[in-house]
N, C-alpha and C positions, 0 to 999 in steps of 0.2 A: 504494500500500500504506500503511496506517493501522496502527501499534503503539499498543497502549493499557495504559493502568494502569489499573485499576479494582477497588476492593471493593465498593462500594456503587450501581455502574450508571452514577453521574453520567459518566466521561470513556469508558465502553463507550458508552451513549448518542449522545453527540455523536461516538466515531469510528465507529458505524454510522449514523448518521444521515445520516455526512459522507459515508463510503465510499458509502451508496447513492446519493447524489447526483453522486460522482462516477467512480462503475465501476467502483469498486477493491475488493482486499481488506480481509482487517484480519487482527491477528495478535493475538491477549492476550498481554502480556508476562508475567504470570503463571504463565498453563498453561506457555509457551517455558522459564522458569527452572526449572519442576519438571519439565521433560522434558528439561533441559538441550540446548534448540534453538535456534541463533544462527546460523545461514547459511540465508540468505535470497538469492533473486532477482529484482530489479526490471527491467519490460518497459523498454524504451527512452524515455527520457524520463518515462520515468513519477512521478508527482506522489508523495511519500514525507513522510509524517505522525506526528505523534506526540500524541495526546490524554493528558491526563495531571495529576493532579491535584495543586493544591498544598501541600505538604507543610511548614510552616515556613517559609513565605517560599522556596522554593526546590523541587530535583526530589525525590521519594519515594528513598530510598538505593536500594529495589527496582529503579526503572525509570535512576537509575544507573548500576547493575550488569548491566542486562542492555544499554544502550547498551554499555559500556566493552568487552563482550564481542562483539556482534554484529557480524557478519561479512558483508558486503552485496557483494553482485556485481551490476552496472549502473549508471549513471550516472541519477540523478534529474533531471527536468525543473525540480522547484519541491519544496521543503524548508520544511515547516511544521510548528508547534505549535497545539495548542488546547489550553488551560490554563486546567484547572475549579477553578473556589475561592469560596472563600464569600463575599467581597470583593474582593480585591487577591491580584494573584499574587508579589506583591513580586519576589525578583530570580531569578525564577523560569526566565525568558526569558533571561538574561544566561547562568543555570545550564545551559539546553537550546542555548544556542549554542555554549557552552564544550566541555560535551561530544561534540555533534557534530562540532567544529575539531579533536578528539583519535582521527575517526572521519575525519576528510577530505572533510566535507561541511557545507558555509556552511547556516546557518540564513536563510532568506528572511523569511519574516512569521512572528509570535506573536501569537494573539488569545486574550485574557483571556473564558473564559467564566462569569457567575457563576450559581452554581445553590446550591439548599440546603446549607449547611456541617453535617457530620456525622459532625465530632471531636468527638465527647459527651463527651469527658474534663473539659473545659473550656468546655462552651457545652451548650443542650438544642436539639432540635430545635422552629422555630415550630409555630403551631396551621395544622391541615389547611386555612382557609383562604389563610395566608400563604403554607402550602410549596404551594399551588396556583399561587396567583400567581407564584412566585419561579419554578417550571419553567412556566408562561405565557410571561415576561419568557427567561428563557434559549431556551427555543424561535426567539422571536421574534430575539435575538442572534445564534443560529446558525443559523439562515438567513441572514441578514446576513454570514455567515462566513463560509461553504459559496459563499456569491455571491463572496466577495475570493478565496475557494483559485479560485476560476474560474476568474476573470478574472486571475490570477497575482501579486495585490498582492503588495509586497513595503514591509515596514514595519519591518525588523529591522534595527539594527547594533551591531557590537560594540565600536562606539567606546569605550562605557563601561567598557571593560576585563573583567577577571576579576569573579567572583563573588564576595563572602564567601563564602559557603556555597555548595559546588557541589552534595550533597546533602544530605538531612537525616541525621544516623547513628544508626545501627542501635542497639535498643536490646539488650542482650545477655542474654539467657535460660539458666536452669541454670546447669552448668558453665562456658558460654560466658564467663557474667558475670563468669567472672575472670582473664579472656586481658587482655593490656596495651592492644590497639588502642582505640583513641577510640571510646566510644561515647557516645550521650545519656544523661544526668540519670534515674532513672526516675522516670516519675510517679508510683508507683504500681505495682502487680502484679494478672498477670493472676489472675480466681478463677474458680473451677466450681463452680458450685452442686448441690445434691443433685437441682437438676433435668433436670442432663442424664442423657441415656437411652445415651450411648455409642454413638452411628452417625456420629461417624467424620468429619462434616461439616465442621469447623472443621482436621482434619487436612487433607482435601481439596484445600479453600479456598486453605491457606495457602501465599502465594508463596514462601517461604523454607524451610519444610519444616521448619520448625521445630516444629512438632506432631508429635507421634507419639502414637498409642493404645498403655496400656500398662496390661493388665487390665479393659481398657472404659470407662477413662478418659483425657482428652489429656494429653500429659503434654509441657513444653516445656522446649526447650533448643537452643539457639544464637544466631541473630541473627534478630530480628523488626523489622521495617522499619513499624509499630505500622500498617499499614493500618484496621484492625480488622475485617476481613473475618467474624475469628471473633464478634467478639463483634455485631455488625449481623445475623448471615443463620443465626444458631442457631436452628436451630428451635426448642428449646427455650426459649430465651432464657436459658442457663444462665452464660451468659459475663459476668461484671463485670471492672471493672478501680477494683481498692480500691474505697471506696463513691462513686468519683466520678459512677460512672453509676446507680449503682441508682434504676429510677422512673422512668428515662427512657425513651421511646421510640426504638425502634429504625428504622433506615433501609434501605431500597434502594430504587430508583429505580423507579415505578412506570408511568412511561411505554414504559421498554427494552421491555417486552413487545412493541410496538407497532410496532416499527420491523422492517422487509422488510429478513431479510438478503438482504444485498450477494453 
């Protein structure tokens, strides 16, 4: 079984990719927190995954939360990560081990997958033929990867201690933003433009549920964990966040199409 984090394809990708390769399920930890579903059952021995993308050097607050909560019956054969980032997953690996030791289950192997980076707050996305090559190049990785979950490498240890940073946090929306608990810095706020059409999509999307429609527009409050699910896959394109994005190209992963669910 394969849990995954995913707004934009990249760590859906590689955990159906992987799952088809290796017989397994997959679970989106997404849909799980907006259905509030954490008890799960794994076959005997069975190989237990977490695809998942990098978030600040470390795990998305999203994915977490739905670790800290998930409720697992069986015993795993082999305990792995694949961990999408647009360079380095920094202590990313240290963060997915921590949390699993807090869950009663050793982290085995972590393998750094890097695929196009598409935090557009702070970076734009390359031209169509670099972000070809870059999912060429990740392809080619995970296979590579999918080949070590096989054969059962095991390349993880927690010598290095704790984490700094176990998640990234949450940034706090509405109301929300004036509860005491620690949240990130804001970069910035999210905007709707007069182009959206009010269907609801970016409500959907969001893992946290921190969208609501409110007159046929979203309307946000509580804790957004800045995936940017909404503002990448609006159909409209109505989503900015301050003018850090405006002009830029939007992302999701154009290959996901492609892949034989598992």
């Amino acid at each position: 079984m394969i849990f995954y984090f995913s707004a934009t394809g990249n760590s859906e990708y590689a955990a159906k990719k992987t799952a088809a390769a290796l017989g397994c399920g997959t679970v989106s930890i997404g849909e799980a927190l907006r259905e509030n579903s954490f008890s799960y059952s794994l076959k005997d021995s069975e190989p237990l995954g977490f695809a998942l993308p990098t978030f600040a050097g470390t795990l998305p607050g999203a994915a977490a939360r739905f670790i800290e909560r998930l409720q697992l019956s069986g015993a795993p054969g082999y305990v792995f990560g694949i961990l999408t980032c647009g360079g380095a997953a920094g202590e990313e690996a240290a963060a997915l081990g921590a949390a699993l030791r807090g869950k009663g289950f050793q982290l085995d192997a972590a393998f750094e997958l890097v695929m196009p980076d598409n935090f557009i707050l702070w970076s734009s996305l390359p031209d169509k033929a670099r972000l070809e090559a870059i999912l060429d190049s990740a392809d080619r990785a995970l296979d590579d990867i999918i080949a070590a979950v096989t054969r059962g490498e095991k390349n993880f240890s927690d010598a290095g201690g704790e984490p700094r940073s176990p998640y990234m946090p949450f940034q706090r929306l509405g109301a929300a933003a004036d509860e005491s608990v620690p949240a990130m810095p804001s970069l910035g706020e999210f905007i709707v433009t007069d182009a959206c059409t009010g269907c609801g999509e970016c409500a959907r999307l969001c893992p946290m549920e921190c969208i609501k429609m409110s007159g046929g527009k979203p309307i946000r409050d509580g804790e957004c964990t800045l995936c940017l699910a909404c503002l990448h896959r609006c159909p409209a394109g109505a989503v900015e966040y301050g003018d850090s994005t405006r002009g830029k190209t939007r992302y999701y992963n154009p290959r996901l199409a492609f892949i034989t669910p598992s």
